[in-house]
PAKOL-150073 format. One record per residue (C-alpha): residue in one letter; z, y, x. Coordinates in Angstrom, 2 decimals. Each point is the difference from the previous one (the first is absolute). Layout:
N
ATOM  res        w        v        u
ATOM    A        Z        Y        X
...
//
This chain:
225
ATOM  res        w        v        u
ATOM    X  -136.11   157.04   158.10
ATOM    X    -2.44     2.45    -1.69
ATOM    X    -0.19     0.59    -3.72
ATOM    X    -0.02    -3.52    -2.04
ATOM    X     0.06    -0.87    -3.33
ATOM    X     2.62    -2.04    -0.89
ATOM    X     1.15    -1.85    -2.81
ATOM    X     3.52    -1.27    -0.95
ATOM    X     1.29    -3.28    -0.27
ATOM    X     2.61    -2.23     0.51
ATOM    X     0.18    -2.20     2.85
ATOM    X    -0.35    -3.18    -2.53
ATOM    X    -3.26     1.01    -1.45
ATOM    X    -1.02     0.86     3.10
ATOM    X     0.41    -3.38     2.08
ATOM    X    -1.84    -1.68    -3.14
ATOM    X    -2.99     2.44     0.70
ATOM    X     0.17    -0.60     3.56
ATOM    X    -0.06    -3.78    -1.03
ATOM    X    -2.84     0.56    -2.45
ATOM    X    -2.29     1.30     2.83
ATOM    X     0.49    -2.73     2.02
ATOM    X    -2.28    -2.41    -1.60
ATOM    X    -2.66     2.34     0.39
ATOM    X     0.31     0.34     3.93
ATOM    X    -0.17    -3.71     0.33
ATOM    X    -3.11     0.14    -1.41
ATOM    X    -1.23     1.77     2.58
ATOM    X     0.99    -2.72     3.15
ATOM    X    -0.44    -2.96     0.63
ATOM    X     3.26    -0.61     1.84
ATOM    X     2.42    -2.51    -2.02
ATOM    X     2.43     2.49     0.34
ATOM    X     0.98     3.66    -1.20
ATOM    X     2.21     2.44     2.52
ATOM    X     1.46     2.99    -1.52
ATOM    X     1.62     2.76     1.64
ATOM    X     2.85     2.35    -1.45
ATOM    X    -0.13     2.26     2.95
ATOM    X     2.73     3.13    -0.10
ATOM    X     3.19     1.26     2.10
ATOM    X     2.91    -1.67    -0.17
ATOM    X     1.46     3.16    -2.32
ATOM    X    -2.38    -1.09    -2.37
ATOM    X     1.11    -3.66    -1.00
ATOM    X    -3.28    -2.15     0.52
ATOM    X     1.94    -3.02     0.55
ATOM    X     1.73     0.90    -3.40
ATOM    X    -3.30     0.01    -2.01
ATOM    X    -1.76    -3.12     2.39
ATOM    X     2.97    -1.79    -1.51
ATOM    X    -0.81     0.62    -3.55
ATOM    X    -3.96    -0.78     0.87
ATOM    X     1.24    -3.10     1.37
ATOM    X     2.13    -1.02    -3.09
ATOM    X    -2.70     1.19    -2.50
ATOM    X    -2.50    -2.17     2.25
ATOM    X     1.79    -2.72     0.08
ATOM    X     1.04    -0.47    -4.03
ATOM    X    -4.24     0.14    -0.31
ATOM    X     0.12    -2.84     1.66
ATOM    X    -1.75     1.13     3.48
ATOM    X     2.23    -1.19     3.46
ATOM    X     1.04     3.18     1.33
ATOM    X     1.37     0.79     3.58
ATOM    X     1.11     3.23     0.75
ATOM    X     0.92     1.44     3.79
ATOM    X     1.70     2.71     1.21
ATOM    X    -1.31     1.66     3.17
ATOM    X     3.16     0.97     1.25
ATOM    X     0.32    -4.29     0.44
ATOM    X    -2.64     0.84     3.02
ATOM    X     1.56     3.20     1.75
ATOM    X    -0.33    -0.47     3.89
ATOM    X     2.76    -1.19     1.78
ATOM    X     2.59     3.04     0.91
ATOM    X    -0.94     0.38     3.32
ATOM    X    -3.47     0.80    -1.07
ATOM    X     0.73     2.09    -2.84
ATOM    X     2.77     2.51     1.66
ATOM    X    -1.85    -0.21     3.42
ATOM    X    -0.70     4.11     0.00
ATOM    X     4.04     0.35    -2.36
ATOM    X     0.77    -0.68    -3.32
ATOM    X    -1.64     2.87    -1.72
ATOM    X    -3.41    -0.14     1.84
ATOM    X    -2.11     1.20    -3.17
ATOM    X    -3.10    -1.53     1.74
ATOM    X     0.94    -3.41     0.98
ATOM    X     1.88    -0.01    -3.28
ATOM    X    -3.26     0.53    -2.05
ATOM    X    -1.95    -1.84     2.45
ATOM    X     1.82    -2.56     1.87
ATOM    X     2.80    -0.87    -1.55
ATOM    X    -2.06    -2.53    -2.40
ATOM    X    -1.68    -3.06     1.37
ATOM    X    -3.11     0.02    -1.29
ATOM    X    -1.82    -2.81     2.61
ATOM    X     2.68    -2.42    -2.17
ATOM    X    -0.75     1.09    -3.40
ATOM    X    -3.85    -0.98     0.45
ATOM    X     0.96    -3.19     1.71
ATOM    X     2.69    -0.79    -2.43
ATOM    X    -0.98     1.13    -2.99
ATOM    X    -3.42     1.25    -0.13
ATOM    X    -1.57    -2.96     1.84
ATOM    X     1.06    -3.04    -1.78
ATOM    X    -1.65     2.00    -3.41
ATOM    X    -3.69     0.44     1.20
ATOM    X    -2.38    -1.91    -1.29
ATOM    X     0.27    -3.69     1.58
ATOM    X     3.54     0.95     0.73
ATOM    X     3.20    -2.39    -0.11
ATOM    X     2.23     2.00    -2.33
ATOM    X     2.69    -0.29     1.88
ATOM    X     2.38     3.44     0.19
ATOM    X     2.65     0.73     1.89
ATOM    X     2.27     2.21    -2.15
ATOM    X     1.78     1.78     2.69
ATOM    X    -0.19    -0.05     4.09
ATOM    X     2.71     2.30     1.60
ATOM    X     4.13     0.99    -1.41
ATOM    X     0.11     3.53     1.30
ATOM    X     3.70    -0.20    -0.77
ATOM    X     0.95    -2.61     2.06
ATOM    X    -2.72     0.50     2.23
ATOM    X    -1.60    -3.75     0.12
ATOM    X    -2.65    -2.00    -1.79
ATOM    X     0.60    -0.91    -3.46
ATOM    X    -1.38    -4.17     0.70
ATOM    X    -1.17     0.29    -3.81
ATOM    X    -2.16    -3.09    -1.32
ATOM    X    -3.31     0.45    -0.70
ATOM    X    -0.98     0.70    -3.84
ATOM    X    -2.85    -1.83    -1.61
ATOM    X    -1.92     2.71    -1.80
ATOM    X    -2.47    -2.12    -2.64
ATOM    X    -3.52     1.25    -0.54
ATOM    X     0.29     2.51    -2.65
ATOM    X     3.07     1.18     1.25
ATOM    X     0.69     3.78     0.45
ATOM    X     1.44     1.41     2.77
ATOM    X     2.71     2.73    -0.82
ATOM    X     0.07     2.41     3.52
ATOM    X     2.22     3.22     0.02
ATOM    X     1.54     2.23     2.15
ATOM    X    -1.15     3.44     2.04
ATOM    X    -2.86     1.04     1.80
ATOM    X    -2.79    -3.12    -1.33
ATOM    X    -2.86     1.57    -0.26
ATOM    X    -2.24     0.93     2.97
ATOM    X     0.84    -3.02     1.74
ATOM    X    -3.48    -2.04    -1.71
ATOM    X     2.51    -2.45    -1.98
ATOM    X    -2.46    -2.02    -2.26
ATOM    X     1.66     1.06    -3.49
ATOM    X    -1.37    -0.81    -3.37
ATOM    X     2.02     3.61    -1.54
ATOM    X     2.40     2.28     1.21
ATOM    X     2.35     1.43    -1.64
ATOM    X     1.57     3.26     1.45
ATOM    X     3.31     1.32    -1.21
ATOM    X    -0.02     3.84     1.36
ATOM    X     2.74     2.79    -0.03
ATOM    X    -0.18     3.46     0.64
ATOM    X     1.27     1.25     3.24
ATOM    X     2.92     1.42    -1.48
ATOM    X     0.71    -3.56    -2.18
ATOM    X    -0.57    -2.19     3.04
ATOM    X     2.94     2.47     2.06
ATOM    X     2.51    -0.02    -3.16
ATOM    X    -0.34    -3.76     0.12
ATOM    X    -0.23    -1.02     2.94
ATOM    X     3.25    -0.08     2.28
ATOM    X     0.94     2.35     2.23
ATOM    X     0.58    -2.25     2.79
ATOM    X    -3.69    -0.98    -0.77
ATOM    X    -1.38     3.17    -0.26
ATOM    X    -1.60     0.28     3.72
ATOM    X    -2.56    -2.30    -1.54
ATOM    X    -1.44     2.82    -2.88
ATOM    X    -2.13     1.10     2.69
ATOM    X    -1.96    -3.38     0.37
ATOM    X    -0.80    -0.20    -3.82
ATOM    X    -1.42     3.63     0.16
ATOM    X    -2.01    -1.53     2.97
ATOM    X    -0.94    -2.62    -2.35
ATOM    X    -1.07     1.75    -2.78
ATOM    X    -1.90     2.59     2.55
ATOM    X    -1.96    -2.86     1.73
ATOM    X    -0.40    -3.00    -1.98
ATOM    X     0.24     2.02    -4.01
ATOM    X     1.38    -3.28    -1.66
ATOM    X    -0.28     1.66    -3.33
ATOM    X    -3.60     0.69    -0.08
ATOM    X    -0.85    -3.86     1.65
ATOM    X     2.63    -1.85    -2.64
ATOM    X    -1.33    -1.69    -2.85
ATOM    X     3.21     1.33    -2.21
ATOM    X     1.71     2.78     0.78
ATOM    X     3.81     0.31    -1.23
ATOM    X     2.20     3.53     0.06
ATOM    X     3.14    -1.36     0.45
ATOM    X     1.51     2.89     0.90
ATOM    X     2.55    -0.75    -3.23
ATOM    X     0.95    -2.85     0.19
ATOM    X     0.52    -0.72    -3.73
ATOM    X    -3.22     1.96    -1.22
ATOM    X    -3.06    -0.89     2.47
ATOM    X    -3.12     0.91    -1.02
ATOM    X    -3.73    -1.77     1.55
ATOM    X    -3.49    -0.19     0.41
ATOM    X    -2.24    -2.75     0.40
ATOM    X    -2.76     0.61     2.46
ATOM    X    -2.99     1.07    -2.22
ATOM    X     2.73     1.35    -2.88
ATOM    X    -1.29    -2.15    -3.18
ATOM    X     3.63    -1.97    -0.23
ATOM    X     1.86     3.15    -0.10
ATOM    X    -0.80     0.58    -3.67
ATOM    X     0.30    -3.68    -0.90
ATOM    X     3.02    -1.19     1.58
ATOM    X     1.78     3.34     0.72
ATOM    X     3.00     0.03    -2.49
ATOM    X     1.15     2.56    -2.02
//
């Protein structure tokens, strides 16, 4: 990521300015329905802060239905097909993207059903999940996260991309997971989530991150002290 200026905040005041942009998205569709991503590497926590978007969300009052990509991983024999630490298929074939526009991404286009299915494949017991269908309202939000969503053509409203520095992403990520650092640095190489997200979050503490919204007008405003 090349020079950026951030501003501090905590991750409260930060998922009620991330909540306070929303309404002016929707203004901009004319789908029923808003899709958010919180896009970053597992190291990072998005699922962590798509939880408290989903909770804030949901005490305003707006149905809320968050999904976790790792709910549509291909089946193992797809995913370790070239080993288990193929850096390739791992940023490019271990997630099923075909299902996450039929499944989750269809239903919410315009003339759509609204009906999501939360989650597709276990990769721990290796086996379909048989999940119900959720009803997603109009004016609903959908809460995605997980790695590697941008650069597919996802239809979302904002994205939200919680980045670490190389040397924050290895200190927190395992080290039976590190063979995947090199698809994240092919990530940020090729796709540059930080420059297409909407808000950009330095989480590289995890108790102090620091953000940007896309044109930098909220960082004075909602940036704490």
């Amino acid at each position: 990521m090349g020079p950026v200026h951030l501003q501090p905040i905590t991750w409260q005041r930060l998922v009620r300015a991330v909540t306070d942009r929303l309404p002016e998205h929707r203004a901009e569709h004319d789908d029923p329905w808003l899709r958010v991503a919180v896009d970053g590497a597992p190291a990072a926590d998005p699922g962590g802060f798509a939880a408290q978007l989903t909770d804030v969300l949901r005490e305003q009052g707006r149905p809320t239905l968050s999904v976790d990509t790792h709910g549509f991983l291909r089946p193992a024999s797809l995913r370790f097909e070239f080993g288990h630490e193929d850096v390739d298929s791992y940023y490019d074939g271990w997630f099923d993207t075909g299902a996450l526009w039929r499944e989750v991404f269809g239903p919410l286009e315009a003339g759509g059903s609204g009906r999501v299915l939360p989650d597709l494949w276990d990769p721990e017991r290796d086996r379909a999940t048989r999940s119900p269908y959720v009803q997603l309202p109009p004016g609903g939000v959908l809460v995605v996260h997980g790695p590697f969503l941008l650069g597919h053509w996802y239809p979302f409203d904002l994205v939200v991309h919680l980045a670490l520095s190389s040397g924050a992403l290895r200190r927190r990520t395992s080290e039976a997971e590190r063979w995947t650092l090199p698809a994240f640095a092919r990530y940020e190489s090729e796709v540059a989530p930080a420059e297409a997200a909407d808000v950009l979050v330095r989480a590289d503490d995890p108790n102090r991150p620091a953000w940007r919204g896309r044109d930098g007008s909220d960082a004075g405003r909602d940036g704490s002290r």
